[in-house]
VEXMI-897860 format. One record per residue: residue in one letter; x, y, z negated of N, C-alpha, C in turn. Coordinates in pm, whole numbers, plus 50000, padded with zeros to 5 digits. Layout:
N
AXYZXYZXYZ ...
//
This chain:
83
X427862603684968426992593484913425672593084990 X424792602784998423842605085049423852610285247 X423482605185328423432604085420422602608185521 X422162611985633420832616385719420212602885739 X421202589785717420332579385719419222575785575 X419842580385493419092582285330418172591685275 X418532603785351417862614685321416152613985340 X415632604385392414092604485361413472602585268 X414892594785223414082581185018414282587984921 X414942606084950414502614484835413462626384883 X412892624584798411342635084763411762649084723 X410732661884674411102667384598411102671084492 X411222659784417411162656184274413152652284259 X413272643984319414992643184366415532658184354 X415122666384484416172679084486416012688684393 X414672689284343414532694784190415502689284097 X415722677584070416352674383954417742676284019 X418422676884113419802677484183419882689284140 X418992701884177418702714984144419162715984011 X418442709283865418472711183765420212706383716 X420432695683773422032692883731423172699783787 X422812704383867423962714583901423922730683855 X422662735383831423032748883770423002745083627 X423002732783545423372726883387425332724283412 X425312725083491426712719083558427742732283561 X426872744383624427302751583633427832764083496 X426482760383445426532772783309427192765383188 X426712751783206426972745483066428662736483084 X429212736083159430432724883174431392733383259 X431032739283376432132746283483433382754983375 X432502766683287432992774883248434512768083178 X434042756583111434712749983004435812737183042 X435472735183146436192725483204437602724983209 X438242732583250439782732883199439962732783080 X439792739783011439772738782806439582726682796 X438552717982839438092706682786439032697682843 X439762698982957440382689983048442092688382944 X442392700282903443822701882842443912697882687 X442242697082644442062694682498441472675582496 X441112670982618440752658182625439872655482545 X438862660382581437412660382513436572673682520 X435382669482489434542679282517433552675182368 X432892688982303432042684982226430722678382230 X430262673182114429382658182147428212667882134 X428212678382128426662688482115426582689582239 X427442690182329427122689082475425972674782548 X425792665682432425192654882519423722661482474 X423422667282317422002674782294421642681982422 X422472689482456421852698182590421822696282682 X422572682282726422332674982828420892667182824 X420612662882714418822657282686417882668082678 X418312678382644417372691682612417142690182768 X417872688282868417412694883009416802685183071 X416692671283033415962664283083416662656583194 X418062657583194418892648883285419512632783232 X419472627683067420252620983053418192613083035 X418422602883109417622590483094416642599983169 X416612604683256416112607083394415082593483475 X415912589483460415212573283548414242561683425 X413902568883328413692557283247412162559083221 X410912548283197409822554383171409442560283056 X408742569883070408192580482953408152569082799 X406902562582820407362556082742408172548482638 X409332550082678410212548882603411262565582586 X410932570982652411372586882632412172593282702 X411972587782824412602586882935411692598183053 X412492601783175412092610083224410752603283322 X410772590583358409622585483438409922587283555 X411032593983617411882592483682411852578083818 X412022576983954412392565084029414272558684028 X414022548984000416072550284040416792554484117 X416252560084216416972571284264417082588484216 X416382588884081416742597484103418032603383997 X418672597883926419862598883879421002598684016 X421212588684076422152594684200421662600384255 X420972607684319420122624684354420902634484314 X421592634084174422322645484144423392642684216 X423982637184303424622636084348424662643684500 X423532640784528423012646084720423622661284719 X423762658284835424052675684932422862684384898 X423242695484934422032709684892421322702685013 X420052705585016419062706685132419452715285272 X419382714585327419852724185458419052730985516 
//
């Protein structure tokens, strides 16, 4: 997704939050992922701790309760580690 042609239009406010979704990714979903994959679903307390971390409405302004976030930075969690 992210590219050496793209890689300037994220900051490090971007690889912080890439940072933050992947070790939430890691502790909170990896472990569980097969269970959840064979049971077809996952529990809905999982979306609380997905807002507890400050990833779901990432891009949205404070104001409304949102992270204040640029629109890039929800696909950010997406980018390659830094090199």
């Amino acid at each position: 997704m992210f590219t050496k042609l793209t890689d300037h239009l994220l900051d490090e406010s971007h690889h912080l939050f890439r940072d933050t979704c992947v070790r939430f990714a890691q502790r909170e979903i990896l472990p569980y992922a097969e269970a959840w994959e064979e049971a077809e679903g996952f529990p809905r307390e999982l979306f609380s701790r997905v807002g507890a971390t400050g990833i779901l409405g990432a891009e949205l302004p404070e104001a409304y309760g949102g992270g204040g976030g640029d629109m890039a930075i929800s696909p950010s969690a997406a980018a390659p580690p830094r090199s």
